[in-house]
Steps between C-alpha positions, in 0.01 A plus 500: 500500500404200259779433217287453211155698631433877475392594822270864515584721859170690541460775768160495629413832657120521568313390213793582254672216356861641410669227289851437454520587146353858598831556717770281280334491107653263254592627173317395193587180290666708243778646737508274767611792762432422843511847764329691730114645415452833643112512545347774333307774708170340504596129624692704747178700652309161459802339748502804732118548535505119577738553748309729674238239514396370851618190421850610409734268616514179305816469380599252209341209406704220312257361265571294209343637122292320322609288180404833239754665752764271497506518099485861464790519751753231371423686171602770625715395690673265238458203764643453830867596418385838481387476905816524618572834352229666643522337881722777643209771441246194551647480859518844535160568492441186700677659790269799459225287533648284780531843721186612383357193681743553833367859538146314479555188686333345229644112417666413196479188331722225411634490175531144525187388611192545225230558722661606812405132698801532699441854609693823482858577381744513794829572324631660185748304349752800281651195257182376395323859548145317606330494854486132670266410766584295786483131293685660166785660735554161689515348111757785457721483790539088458580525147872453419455727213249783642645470880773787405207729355517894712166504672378775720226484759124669442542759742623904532892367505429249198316788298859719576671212413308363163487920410925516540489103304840518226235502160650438159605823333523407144193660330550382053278434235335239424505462136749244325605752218516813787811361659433487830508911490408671802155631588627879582178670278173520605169492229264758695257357204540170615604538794774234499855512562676441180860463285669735278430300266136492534461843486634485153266211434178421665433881714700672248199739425403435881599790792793376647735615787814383667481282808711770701189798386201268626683451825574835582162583434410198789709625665374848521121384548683275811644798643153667455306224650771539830387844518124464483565212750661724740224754487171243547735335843504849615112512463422207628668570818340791479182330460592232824586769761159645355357173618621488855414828555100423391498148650564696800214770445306188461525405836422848607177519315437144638513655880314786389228361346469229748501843768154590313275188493550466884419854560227445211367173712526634821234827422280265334513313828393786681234554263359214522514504954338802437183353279479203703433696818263741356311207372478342846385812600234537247406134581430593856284763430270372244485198790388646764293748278335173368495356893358813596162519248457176576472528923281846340293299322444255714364682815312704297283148356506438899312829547265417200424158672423718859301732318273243328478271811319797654289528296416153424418533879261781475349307182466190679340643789205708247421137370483302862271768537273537290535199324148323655605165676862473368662439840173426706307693713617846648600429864584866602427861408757761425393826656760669296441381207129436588463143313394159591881266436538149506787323683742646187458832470725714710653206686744469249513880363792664674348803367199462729634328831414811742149550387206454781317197456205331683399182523123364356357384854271692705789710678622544169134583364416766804869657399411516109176676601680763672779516245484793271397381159560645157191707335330296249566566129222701364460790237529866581336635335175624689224407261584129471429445873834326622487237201744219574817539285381151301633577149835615324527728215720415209502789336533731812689231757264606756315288789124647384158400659159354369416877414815614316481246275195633341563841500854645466641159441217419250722446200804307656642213544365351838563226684380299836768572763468159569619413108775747481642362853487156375734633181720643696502175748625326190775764411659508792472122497731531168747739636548302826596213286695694265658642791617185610664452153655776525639438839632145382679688150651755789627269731654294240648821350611561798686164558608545140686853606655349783603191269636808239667667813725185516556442097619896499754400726576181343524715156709743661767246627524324153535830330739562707740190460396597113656820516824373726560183236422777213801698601695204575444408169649831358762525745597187393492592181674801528792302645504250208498780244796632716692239478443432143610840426826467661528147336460709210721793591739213573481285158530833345815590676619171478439523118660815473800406638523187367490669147711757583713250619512282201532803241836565720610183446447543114708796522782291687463241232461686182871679668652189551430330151600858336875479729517173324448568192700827530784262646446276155479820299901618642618151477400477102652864445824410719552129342354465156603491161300681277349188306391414899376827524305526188359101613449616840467902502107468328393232836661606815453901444141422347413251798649836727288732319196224534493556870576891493179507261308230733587810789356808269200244466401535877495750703743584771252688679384316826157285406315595841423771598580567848177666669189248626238666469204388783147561398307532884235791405322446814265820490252311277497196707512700858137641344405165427555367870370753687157453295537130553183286599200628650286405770108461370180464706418323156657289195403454156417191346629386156203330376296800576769743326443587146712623179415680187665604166335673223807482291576244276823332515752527234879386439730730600218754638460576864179288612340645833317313761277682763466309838288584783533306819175467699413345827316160545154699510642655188511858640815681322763490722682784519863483582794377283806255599399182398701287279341511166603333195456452173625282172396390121598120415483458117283177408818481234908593483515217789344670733645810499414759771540840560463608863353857568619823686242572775414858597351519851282827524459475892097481489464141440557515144764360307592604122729165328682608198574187242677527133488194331690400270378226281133476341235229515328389794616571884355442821493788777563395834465763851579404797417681838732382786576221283067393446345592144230746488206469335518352144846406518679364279328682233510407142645806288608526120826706457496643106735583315613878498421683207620821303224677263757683379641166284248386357621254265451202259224663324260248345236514251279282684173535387359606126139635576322721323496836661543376873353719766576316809671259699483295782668189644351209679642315771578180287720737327229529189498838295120655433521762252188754421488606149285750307325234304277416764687194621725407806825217393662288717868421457724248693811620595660402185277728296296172390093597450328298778164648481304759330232705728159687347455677178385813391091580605305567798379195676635331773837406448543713188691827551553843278781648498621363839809726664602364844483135677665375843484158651448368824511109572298358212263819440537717282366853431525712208429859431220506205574839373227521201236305687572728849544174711685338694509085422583212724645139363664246602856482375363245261246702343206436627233782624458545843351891538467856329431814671435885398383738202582760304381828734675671737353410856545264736657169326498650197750550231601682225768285352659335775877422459694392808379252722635341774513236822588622888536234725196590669343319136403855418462641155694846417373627122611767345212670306683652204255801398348556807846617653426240797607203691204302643584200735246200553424192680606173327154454362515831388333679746555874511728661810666794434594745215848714489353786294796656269253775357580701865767755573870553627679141523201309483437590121587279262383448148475169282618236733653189298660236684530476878734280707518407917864599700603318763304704750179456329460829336336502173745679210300626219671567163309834438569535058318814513698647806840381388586355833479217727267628817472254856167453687453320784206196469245763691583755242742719667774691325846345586723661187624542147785459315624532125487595225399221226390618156163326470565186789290226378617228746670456841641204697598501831767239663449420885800744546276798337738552188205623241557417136286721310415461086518842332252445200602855315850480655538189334705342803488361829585692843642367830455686828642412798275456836558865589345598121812607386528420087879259471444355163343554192549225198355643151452364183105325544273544284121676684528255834202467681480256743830378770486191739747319700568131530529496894687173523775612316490902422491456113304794331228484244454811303133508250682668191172597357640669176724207473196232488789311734526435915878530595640323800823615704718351747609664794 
């Protein structure tokens, strides 16, 4: 150490800075004593919960104090040549430290050296009691005055040998007046080792013990520590033969496990042999099923185009007949057929090659003459005198004579022969030619079947290298997921082991640094004095007990468990492969396919798409196992996307299930065999999920007198209706924008107007006084008026409710004639819902009426006490509650009604299902209820209030 510096020792265990004063205290100024400082109990549970730190190990640090250090000590102290008398207990600690740091093979640091430059100490030199590094050493071991110093080696021998170094015995007071008295007391108040003199002095009202009573009781709590010691090695080798023995199970659950993915593998194997086989087969068949209508079809368009060629023939040959002049002259006479033909007819008829023909010559002539001829075509009947057949009846389709036609024919529709022939010349002029079209569209479909024939088997061979690389695919699959899982079952084993390895290893350590402290422990009980022991007996037991407490910190149960567990549930997956892929006369096509969703989409709530996957003709097709899938992108949150869980129904449609999870604007994106569908991407707004039943931040938005109504636009603008014949618009601040009407009759003016709704820039209001309905534009201005007091068609007797569909139809709800009457836009009159009827149809006083998400019309019946449901035709859906006088309802696109109780003084939530799940109190008569739909706040008319309250959701 320096001569004239105060140099502190710190420990540094963990984070815990243990200084050298904490282990050997200075006395105060006034008595100068210099001893050992027994910590007290909590410095000692700081020191041993630092020691079982994970970074326990770093022994001491020489570090020099700062200058406020250095004073305080050499006052303490009483300068330098009171050093001296402390070094013996100095070094004593010192060696602690110094074996601390061999059991951690952790360097220690020149003494020498101020910043350690030069490196580590290599020596201990037991004259000087300081550690020299290799350059201070070489200064020692030159020196004619230092080269006689004892010096020891840093290693096991030199810690035996620096442990077993002669130390100065001597152990006096420091004080000038004390005599150089012995320190044999001990001030447990001070903990410092002390004179007898002091005790009369300085601790005399202190707790003080003899030297020889503080050792023994070291002594005892050494002998303790032994014990404990030698029940935590017995533990711990309890706890490494527990190691062995599950490193070993390890490797059994390794084989094991391994034994079960190859089975696993090898079935799924099979399975998928098996499907690729019966697909082949099914291939086949629909093949030569296909090849097979074809060759069907195809002969029997080669029998249409026979069947029509003879005929053409037999048509052809009427018209070379009688057709006058069309192919020249006759030439010969067909005794069968007894006409006059040309050189055409019946050459080329094969129809008519064997029939007996003679030629026009004078052979030919004398032949005709004898040939038997058909009988001329006259009437039969016996009073017209064989009348030539010359005219066709219409009306009859008879040949008729001369006669006929003025007697039983009289009134028909007659016709020269001669006229009807040439009609029919023309006709079968017209189906020869369309014949001939038809024979060309045959032919070529014939050609095209033939030309189908060959893509069928073209189709079939592709289909089939489909399915072959399809099941390559997965086979090839299934043999990288195989190996991965043994890489896994490996890595895990691997890990296991490794930890159960290194745990053991602990164990051996933590055994070996508690034999050496143990041996350090006997040696200060066997050697010692009892001023050593007091020095000493509070840092070697306590560094002892530090790493038996470190032990009862972890646990000497083995950190693995032994089984590996192997997760191959292959019955799912065996159904999955054998209902692989499927061979289709027919595909669907994704621009053809459609989706629909008539939710709306919410955070955190499920959001349901409908797909239906048609063909290219768009015909539903109607078989499942195409990949189908589905995602929402938010516009915002960087793109965040949330990809959807698709539900194939096995009839070609698909249900995709999406939650998302932030609010604002999205796009929706499906994909069918990796090609969007129609309108996709899709632009969607995700809202924010809300909870009626915390409804908060109430807010007295609006001071109106006696509000009846409310309704918000768009552009976020509040329109309230109030009894004094006028309708005010509020921003969403509350600010006045605009004041509507006033109190009268005429256009524009209103009496005691009850409900409004708003739609674009129109707006309609319920006139209750005047029995009319009003349109405006959101301005103001006058547009239309419809209906008077009465109760028929159109009429009203204090309309209250009214209403928009999407269809732009009106729904009004005529107060006192227990109605609901729905119109055209212009207010044309369409249908009435009559309440004055029986069973669940009646209904009496309807106020305000709201549309769900289906499109039923709710009507807030204040006479009935209830909320009943009607379709838009009129048709009784339901009812539900039980609302003391409901003056208002709101719907939200989820069908949550919010319902104002005007006698109940409060407002009522129902769920979709009609079930009430939250009633808030305390308002004053409400009438009307609206919802802002961009946001879910709630407006609330509190009539008797003269005020319109707003609530968050």
């Amino acid at each position: 150490m320096a001569d004239t510096t105060v140099i502190g020792i710190r420990l540094l265990v963990g984070v815990q800075v243990w200084k050298m004063e904490d282990v050997c205290s200075h006395a105060t100024a006034k008595d100068g004593n210099i001893g050992a400082k027994k910590r007290n109990s909590s410095r000692v549970d700081a020191v041993l919960d630092s020691i079982a730190h994970p970074e326990f190990g770093n022994a001491f640090e020489m570090k020099e104090t700062s200058d406020a250090e250095m004073l305080v000590d050499s006052e303490l102290v009483g300068g330098a040549s009171g050093l001296p008398q402390n070094l013996h207990l100095g070094f004593e600690v010192e060696v602690a430290g110094y074996m601390s740091k061999m059991v951690n093979n952790s360097d220690v640091a020149c003494d020498h050296c101020i910043d350690g430059g030069n490196g580590p100490a290599v020596v201990f030199c037991c004259t000087c009691h300081q550690f020299l590094c290799k350059v201070a050493y070489e200064y020692h071991r030159t020196d004619c005055h230092l080269s006689k110093h004892n010096m020891v080696g840093l290693d096991q021998e030199g810690a035996r040998q620096l442990h077993t170094t002669k130390k100065p015995r001597d152990h006096y007071c420091s004080q000038p007046n004390h005599g150089n008295n012995n320190l044999n007391f001990y001030c447990e108040t001070c903990s410092l080792l002390v004179c007898l003199h002091c005790t009369t002095a300085t601790h005399k009202t202190h707790t003080v013990k003899e030297i020889s009573t503080v050792a023994k009781t070291l002594q005892i709590e050494i002998t303790g520590a032994l014990e404990d010691a030698r029940e935590v090695v017995t533990k711990l080798t309890g706890a490494m033969d527990e190691n062995n023995r599950m490193i070993e199970q390890v490797e059994i659950s390794k084989i094991n496990a391994s034994l079960a993915i190859n089975n696993a593998f090898e079935t799924l194997q099979q399975t998928l042999e098996e499907r690729k086989k019966i697909l082949l087969s099914e291939l086949e068949a629909i093949s030569l099923s296909k090849t097979t209508a074809l060759t069907l079809q195809k002969e029997q368009f080669e029998k249409m185009v026979g069947d029509i060629g003879h005929y053409s023939d037999m048509a052809s040959q009427i018209l070379h007949t009688h057709i006058e002049g069309g192919n020249g002259p006759a030439v010969v006479f067909c005794c069968t057929c007894h006409q006059f033909l040309c050189k055409e007819c019946h050459r080329t008829g094969r129809h008519f090659s064997k029939h007996n023909t003679v030629g026009l010559d004078q052979e030919g002539a004398r032949l005709l003459h004898t040939t038997k001829k058909p009988r001329d075509h006259y009437c039969s009947q016996p009073s017209h005198g064989n009348n030539s057949l010359n005219f066709y009846c219409e009306t009859c389709s008879l040949l008729v004579c001369l006669h006929c036609t003025t007697v039983a024919h009289k009134s028909h529709t007659v016709k020269e022969i001669s006229t009807v022939a040439k009609t029919l010349q023309i006709e079968i002029t017209g189906a020869l030619e369309d014949a001939k079209n038809v024979v060309t569209k045959l032919t070529g479909a014939m050609d095209e079947n033939n030309r189908m024939i060959g893509k069928v088997e073209i189709s079939k061979r592709n289909a089939s290298l489909a399915i072959i690389k399809a099941f390559e695919t997965l086979e090839q699959t299934l043999e990288e997921r195989k190996k991965t899982l043994l890489s896994e079952l490996e890595a895990i084993s691997l890990s296991k082991t490794t930890a159960l390895t290194l745990q053991k290893e602990q164990f051996e350590k933590m055994v070996g640094d508690i034999g050496h402290y143990t041996d350090m422990a006997s040696q200060i009980l066997q050697t010692h004095t009892d001023h050593e022991i007091v020095a000493l007996g509070g840092l070697i037991p306590t560094e002892l007990q530090a790493t038996l407490k470190r032990v009862q910190t972890i646990s000497l149960t083995p950190n693995q468990l032994s089984n590996i567990t192997v997760s191959v549930q292959t019955d799912d997956l065996i159904r999955q492969l054998s209902k692989f892929g499927n061979v289709l006369d027919f595909y669907p096509s994704p621009s053809s396919s459609t989706w629909t969703s008539t939710s709306v989409a919410k955070v955190g709530t499920r959001y349901r798409v409908k797909v239906q996957s048609k063909t290219s003709k768009g015909e539903e097709y109607p078989h499942g196992g195409i990949e189908v899938k589905g995602e929402m992108r938010s516009k915002t949150h960087n793109g965040a996307v949330v990809y959807g869980e698709v539900e194939d129904h096995r009839d070609g449609t698909y249900t995709i299930t999406l939650t998302p999870q932030t609010a604002g604007p999205h796009q929706l994106l499906i994909t069918m065999d990796g090609q969007h569908v129609q309108n996709s991407p899709n632009d969607r707004d995700v809202r924010p999920k809300r909870d009626y039943r915390i409804l908060c931040n109430a807010q007295k938005m609006i001071q109106c007198n006696e509000p009846k109504s409310v309704a918000i636009h768009d552009n976020g603008d509040i329109y309230v209706v109030s009894d004094d014949g006028c309708i005010y618009v509020f921003d969403q601040t509350g600010q006045l924008k605009n004041t509507i009407g006033s109190s009268g009759s005429g256009d524009g003016q209103f009496s005691y107007p009850s409900g409004i709704s708003i739609k674009a820039d129109v707006l309609y209001v319920a006139d209750s006084s005047n029995n009319r309905v009003q349109k405006l534009t959101s301005s103001g201005k006058f547009l239309h008026k419809f209906g008077q007091k009465g109760s028929g068609q159109g009429q009203f007797n204090r309309p209250w409710g009214v209403i928009i569909d999407s269809n732009n139809k009106l729904i009004v709800s005529d107060y006192d004639n227990h109605r609901i009457q729905i119109f055209n836009e212009d207010g044309g009159w369409l249908l009435t819902i009559d309440g004055k009827g029986s069973g669940n149809h009646r209904f009496y006083s309807p106020s305000s009426l709201a549309l769900d998400p289906q499109g039923n019309i709710r009507v807030a019946s204040w006479g009935s006490h209830t909320i009943k449901v009607f379709t838009k035709e009129g048709v009784y859906v339901r009812m539900y509650g039980d609302p003391n006088s409901p003056t208002g309802i709101a719907i939200d696109d989820e069908g949550y009604s919010l319902v104002s109780e005007c006698w109940g003084n409060c407002l009522s939530i129902y769920d979709p299902e009609g079930n009430k799940i939250h009633t808030m109190g305390n308002l004053e008569n409400p009438l009307g209820t609206a919802l802002d739909p961009r946001d879910g706040s709630v407006f609330i008319a509190n009539y008797g209030a003269d005020i319109v309250l707003k609530y968050c959701v």
